[in-house]
C-alpha positions as CSV (number, residue, x, y, z in Angstrom):
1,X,45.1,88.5,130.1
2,X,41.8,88.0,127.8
3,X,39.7,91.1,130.0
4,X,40.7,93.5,128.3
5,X,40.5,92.1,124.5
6,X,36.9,90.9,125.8
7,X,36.3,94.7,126.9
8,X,37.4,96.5,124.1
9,X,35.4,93.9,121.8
10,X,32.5,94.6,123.5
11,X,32.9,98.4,123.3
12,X,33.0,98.0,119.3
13,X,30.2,96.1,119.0
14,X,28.6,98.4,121.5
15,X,29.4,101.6,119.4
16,X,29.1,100.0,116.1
17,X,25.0,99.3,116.8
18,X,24.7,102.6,118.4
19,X,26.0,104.1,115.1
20,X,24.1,101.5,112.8
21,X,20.6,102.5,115.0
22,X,21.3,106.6,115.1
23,X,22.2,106.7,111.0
24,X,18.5,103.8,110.6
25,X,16.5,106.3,112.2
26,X,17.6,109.5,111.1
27,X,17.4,108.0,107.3
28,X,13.8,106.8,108.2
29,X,12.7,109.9,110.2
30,X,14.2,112.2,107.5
31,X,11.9,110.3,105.0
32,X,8.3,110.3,107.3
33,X,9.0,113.7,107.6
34,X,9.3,114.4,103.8
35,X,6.0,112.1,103.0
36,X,4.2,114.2,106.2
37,X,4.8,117.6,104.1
38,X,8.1,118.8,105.4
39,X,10.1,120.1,102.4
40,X,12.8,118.0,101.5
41,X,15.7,120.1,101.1
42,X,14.9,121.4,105.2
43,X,14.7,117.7,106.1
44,X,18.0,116.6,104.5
45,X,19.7,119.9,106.5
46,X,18.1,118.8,109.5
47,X,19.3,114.9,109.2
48,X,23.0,116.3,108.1
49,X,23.3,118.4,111.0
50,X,22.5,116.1,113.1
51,X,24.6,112.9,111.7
52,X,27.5,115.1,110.4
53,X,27.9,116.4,114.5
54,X,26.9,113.1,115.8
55,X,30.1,112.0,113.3
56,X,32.4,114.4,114.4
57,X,32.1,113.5,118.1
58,X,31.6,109.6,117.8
59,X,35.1,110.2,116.6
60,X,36.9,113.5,118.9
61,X,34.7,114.2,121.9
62,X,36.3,112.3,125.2
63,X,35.9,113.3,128.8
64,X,34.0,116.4,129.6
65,X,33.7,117.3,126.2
66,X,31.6,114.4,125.3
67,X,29.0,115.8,127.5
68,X,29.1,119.1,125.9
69,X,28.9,117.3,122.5
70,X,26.1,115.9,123.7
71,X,24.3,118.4,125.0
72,X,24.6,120.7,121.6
73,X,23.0,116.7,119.1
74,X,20.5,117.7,121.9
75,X,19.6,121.2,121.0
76,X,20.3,120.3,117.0
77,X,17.7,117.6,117.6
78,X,15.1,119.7,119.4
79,X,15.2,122.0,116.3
80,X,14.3,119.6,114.1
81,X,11.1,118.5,116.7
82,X,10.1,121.9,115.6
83,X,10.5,120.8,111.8
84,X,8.9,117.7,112.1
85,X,7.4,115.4,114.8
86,X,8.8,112.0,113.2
87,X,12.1,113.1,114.7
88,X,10.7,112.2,118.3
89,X,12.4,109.0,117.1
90,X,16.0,110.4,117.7
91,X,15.4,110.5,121.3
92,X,16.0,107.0,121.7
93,X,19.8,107.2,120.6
94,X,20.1,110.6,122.9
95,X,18.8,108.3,126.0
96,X,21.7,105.4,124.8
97,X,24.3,108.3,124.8
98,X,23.1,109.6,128.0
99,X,23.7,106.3,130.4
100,X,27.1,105.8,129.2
101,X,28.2,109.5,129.1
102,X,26.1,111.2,132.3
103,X,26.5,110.6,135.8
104,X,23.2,109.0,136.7
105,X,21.3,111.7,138.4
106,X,22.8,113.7,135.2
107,X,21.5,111.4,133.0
108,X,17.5,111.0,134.6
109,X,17.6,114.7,134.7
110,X,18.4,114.4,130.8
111,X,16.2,111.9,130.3
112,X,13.4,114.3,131.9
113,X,14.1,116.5,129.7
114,X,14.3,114.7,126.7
115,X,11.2,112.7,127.4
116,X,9.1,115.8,128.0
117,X,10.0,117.0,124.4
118,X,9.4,114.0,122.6
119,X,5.8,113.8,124.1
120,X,4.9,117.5,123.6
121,X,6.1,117.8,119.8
122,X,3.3,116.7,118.3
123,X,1.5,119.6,120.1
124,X,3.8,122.0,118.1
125,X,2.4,120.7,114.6
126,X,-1.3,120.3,115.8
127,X,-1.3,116.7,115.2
128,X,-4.2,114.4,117.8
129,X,-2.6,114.0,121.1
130,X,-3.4,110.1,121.9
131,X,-2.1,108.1,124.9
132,X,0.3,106.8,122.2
133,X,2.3,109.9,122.6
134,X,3.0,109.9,126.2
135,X,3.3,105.7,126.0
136,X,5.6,105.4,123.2
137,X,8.5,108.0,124.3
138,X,8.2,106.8,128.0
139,X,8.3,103.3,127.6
140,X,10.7,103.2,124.5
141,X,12.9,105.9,125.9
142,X,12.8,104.4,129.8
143,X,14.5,100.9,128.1
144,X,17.0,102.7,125.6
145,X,18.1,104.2,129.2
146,X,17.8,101.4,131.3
147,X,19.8,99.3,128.9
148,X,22.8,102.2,128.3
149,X,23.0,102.5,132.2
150,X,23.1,98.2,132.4
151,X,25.7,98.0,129.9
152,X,28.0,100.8,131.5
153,X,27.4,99.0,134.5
154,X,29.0,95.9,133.1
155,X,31.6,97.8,131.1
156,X,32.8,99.2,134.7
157,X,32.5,95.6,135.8
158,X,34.8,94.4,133.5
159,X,37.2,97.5,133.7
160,X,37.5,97.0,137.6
161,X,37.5,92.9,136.8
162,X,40.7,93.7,134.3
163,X,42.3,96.1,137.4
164,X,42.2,93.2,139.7
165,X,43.5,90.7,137.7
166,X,46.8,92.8,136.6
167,X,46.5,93.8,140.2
168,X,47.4,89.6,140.9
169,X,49.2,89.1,138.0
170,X,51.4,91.8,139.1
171,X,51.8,90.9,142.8
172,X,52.4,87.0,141.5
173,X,55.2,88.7,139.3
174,X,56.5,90.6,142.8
175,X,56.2,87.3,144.8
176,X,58.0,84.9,141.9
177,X,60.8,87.8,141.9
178,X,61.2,87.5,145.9
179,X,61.2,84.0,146.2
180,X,64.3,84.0,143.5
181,X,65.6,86.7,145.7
182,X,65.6,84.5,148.6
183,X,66.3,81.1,146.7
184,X,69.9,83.0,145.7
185,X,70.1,84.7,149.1
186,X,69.6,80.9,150.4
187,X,72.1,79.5,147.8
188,X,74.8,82.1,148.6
189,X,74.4,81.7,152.8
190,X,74.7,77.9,152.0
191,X,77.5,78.1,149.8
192,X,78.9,80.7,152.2
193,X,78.5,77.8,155.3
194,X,79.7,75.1,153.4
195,X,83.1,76.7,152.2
196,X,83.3,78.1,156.0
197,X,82.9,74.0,157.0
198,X,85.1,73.0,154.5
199,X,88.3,75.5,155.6
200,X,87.5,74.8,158.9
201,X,87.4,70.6,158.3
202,X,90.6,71.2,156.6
203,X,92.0,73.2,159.4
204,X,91.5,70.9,161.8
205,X,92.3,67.7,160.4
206,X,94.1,68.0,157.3
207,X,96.3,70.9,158.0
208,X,96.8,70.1,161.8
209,X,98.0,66.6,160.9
210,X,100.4,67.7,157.8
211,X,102.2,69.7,160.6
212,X,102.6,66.8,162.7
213,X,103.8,64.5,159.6
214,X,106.4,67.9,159.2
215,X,107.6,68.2,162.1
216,X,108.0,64.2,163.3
217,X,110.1,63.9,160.2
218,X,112.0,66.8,160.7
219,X,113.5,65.0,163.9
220,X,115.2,62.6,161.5
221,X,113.8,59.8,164.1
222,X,113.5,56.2,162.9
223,X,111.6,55.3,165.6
224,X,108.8,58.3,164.7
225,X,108.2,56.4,161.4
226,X,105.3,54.5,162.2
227,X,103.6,57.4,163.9
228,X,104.2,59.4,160.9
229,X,102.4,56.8,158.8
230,X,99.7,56.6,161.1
231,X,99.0,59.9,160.9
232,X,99.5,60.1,157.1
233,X,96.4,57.3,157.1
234,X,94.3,59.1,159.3
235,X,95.3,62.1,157.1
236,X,94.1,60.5,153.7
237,X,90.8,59.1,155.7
238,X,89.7,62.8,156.4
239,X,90.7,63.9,153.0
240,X,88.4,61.4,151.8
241,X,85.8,61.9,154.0
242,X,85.6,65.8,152.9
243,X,85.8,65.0,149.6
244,X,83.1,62.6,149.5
245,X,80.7,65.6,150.6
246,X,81.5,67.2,147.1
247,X,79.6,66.9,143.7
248,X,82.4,64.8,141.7
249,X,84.0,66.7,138.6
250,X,83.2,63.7,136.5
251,X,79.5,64.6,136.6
252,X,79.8,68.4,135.3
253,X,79.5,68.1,131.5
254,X,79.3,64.1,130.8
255,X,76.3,61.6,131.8
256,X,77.1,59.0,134.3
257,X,77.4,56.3,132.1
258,X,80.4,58.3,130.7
259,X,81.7,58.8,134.1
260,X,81.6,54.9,134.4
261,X,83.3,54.2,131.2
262,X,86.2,56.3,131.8
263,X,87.0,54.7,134.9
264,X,86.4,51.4,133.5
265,X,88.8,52.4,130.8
266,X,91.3,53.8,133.5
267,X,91.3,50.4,135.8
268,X,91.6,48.1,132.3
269,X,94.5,50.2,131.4
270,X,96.6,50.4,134.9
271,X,95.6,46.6,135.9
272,X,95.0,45.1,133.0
273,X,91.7,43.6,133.9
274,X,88.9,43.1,131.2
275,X,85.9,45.5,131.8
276,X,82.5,45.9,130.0
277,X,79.9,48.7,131.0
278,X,76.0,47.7,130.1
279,X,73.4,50.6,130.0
280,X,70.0,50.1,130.2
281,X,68.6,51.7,127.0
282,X,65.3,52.5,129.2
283,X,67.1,54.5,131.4
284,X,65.6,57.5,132.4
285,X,67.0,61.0,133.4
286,X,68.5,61.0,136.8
287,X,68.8,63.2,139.4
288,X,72.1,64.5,140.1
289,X,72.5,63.6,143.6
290,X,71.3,59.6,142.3
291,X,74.1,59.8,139.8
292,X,76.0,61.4,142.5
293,X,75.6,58.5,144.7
294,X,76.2,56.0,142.0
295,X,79.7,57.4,140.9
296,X,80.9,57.3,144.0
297,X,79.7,53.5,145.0
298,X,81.1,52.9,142.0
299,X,84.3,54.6,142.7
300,X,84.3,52.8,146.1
301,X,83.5,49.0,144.6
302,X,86.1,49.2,141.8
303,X,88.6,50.4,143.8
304,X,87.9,47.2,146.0
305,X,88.4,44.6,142.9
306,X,91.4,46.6,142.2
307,X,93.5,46.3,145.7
308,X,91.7,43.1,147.2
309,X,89.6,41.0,144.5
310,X,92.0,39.9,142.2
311,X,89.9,39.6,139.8
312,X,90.1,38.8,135.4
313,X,87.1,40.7,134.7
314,X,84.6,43.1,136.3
315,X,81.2,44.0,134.4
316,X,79.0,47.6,135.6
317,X,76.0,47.6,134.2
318,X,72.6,50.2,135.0
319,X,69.6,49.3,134.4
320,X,66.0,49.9,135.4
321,X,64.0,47.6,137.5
322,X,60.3,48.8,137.8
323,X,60.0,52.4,139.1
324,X,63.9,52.1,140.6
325,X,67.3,52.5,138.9
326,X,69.6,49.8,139.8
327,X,74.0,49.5,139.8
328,X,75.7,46.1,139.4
329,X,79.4,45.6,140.0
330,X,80.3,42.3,139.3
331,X,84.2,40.7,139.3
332,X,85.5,37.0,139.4
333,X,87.9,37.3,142.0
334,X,88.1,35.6,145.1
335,X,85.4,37.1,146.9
336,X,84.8,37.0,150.2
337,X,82.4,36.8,153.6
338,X,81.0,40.2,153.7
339,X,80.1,39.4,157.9
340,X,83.9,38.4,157.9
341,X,85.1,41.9,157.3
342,X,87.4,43.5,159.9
343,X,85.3,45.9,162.1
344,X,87.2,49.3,160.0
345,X,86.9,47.8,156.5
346,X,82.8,47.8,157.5
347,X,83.0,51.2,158.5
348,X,85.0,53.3,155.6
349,X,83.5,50.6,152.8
350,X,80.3,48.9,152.9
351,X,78.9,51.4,155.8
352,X,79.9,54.1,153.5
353,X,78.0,52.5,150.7
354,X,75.0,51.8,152.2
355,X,74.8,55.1,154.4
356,X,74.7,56.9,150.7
357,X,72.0,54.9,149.7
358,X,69.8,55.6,152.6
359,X,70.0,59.1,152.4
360,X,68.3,58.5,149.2
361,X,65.9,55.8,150.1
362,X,68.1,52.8,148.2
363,X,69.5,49.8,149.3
364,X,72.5,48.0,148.8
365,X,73.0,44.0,148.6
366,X,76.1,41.9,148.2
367,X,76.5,38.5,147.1
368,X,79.9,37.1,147.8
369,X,81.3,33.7,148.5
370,X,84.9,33.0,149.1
371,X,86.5,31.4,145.6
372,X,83.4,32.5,143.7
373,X,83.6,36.5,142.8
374,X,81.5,38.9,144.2
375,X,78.2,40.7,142.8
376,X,77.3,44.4,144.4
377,X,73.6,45.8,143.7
378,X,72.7,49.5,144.9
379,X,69.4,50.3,143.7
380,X,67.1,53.3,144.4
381,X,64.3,55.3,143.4
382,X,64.3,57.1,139.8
């Protein structure tokens, strides 16, 4: 983004000296000329001419008509050779307008030219012709040249540098724009695939079963009442097992630790047990599937001390061990033997628990003792 500033810096400085030189040496020509005899009101003309057109297309004269311009300072400047020698000095000037405004054969061709009449013009006012003549013009006038040709050479440099970069800048900018493109054409194919999962879980489990429940009780049957509640069951463990594979409303505009007091506040009020929520200060954003996965162990746990633990008191607390994020659930109840367990209450509890915290690379341990309370830990990476 800085090329073309740098460019159009160098451009003014570029211009500003050729201006400063071109005005130096016309002032200090205009006045040899005067002390070598030429009278002064011919001389000032001469230098006015020439400044006033160099003025008028330093400012207007672009393209082909810069050339043209050029051409004309040329002749104005040869008429003044005929005025005075001194002027000779002028060339070098011409020769820096030449590289940057001629082609480059143009502009040798020019240089030629311009070269041959700054060494003959002191022939036209029968002044000694010395090796001086032919060495000054050629050497002075070859570098004014060679420099004006270099520094259009880097001018074109940097204008084809500044090309390329927009040229990148632009195809990042096309390259950012597709990969959104494709980021929301991925997010709309998956959301597309999971609703398509989700009405076709519900079709087969949920909906196929509800008919069942319908029609079994329908038949008025006593004896169909503990097939209907085994389907009910198997029902609500399908619900939950859909459900589980959904970001949980809690988390949409609250942090977790809000999440956890509300249902803290909703098991002391409908049980009656005392609750306390401790947050780790340090605590540092989490991701929202880690506070996912917390909420719903959470969930999970205090839903155990409310149907089996019996418990006076239960304390959640977060809080940040190291480079990991750690859950505690904690109740005085009766506690239990966690290898104990009935073979189902392993699968839709604990196994549940810890096959959310493997997903993320956590682990979950329980400390439980029969009489003594029990103590659940899920911890995982920040």
């Amino acid at each position: 983004m800085s090329a073309a500033p740098d460019r159009q810096g160098m451009l003014r400085a570029a211009r500003f000296a050729l201006h400063v030189i071109t005005v130096a040496l016309a002032v200090v020509t205009t006045i040899r000329a005067t002390s070598a005899g030429v009278p002064l009101l011919p001389a000032l003309l001469a230098a006015g001419a020439f400044l006033a057109w160099y003025a008028l297309g330093a400012v207007y004269a672009q393209g082909r008509a810069a050339r043209w311009w050029l051409y004309a300072l040329t002749l104005i400047w040869g008429g003044m050779l005929v005025l005075s020698a001194e002027y000779v000095w002028l060339s070098f000037p011409l020769l820096l307008l030449a590289g940057h405004l001629l082609r480059a054969g143009w502009s040798a061709v020019y240089a030629a030219v311009v070269l041959a009449a700054a060494i003959l013009a002191p022939l036209l006012h029968d002044a000694p012709f010395t090796f001086a003549h032919i060495a000054g013009p050629l050497l002075g006038g070859g570098f004014a040249l060679a420099v004006s040709l270099g520094y259009d050479a880097l001018l074109r440099d940097a204008a084809e540098r500044e090309r390329l970069i927009d040229s990148l800048v632009r195809a990042h900018e096309e390259t950012a724009a597709l990969q959104d493109e494709l980021a929301r054409t991925q997010h709309e194919a998956g959301a597309e695939r999971e609703r398509t999962r989700l009405a076709r879980d519900l079709h087969d489990t949920i909906a196929q079963e509800l008919s069942s429940v319908s029609l079994l009780a329908r038949s008025g049957d006593a004896e169909r009442l503990p097939q209907i509640d085994a389907l009910a069951q198997h029902s609500l463990v399908e619900l939950r097992r859909i459900v589980a594979a959904l970001a949980p409303a809690d988390l949409d505009d609250t942090a977790l630790a809000g999440a956890l007091g509300r249902m803290l506040d909703a098991l002391a009020a409908e049980t009656g047990i005392r609750t306390s929520l401790s947050v780790d200060e340090r605590m540092p954003p989490l991701r929202t599937p880690v506070e996912v996965m917390f909420l719903r162990i959470a969930q999970s746990a205090l839903a155990n001390v409310r149907q089996h633990a019996g418990a006076g008191a239960v304390q959640v607390s977060l809080a940040t061990v190291g480079e990991r994020v750690r859950l505690t659930v904690a109740d005085d109840g009766r506690g239990f033997d966690p290898q104990g367990l009935p073979e189902q209450s392993r699968s839709y509890g604990l196994v549940a628990m810890r096959s959310r915290l493997r997903e993320l690379g956590g682990e979950l341990e329980i400390d439980s003792i029969p009489g003594t309370g029990t103590t659940l830990r899920a911890e995982v990476t920040a």
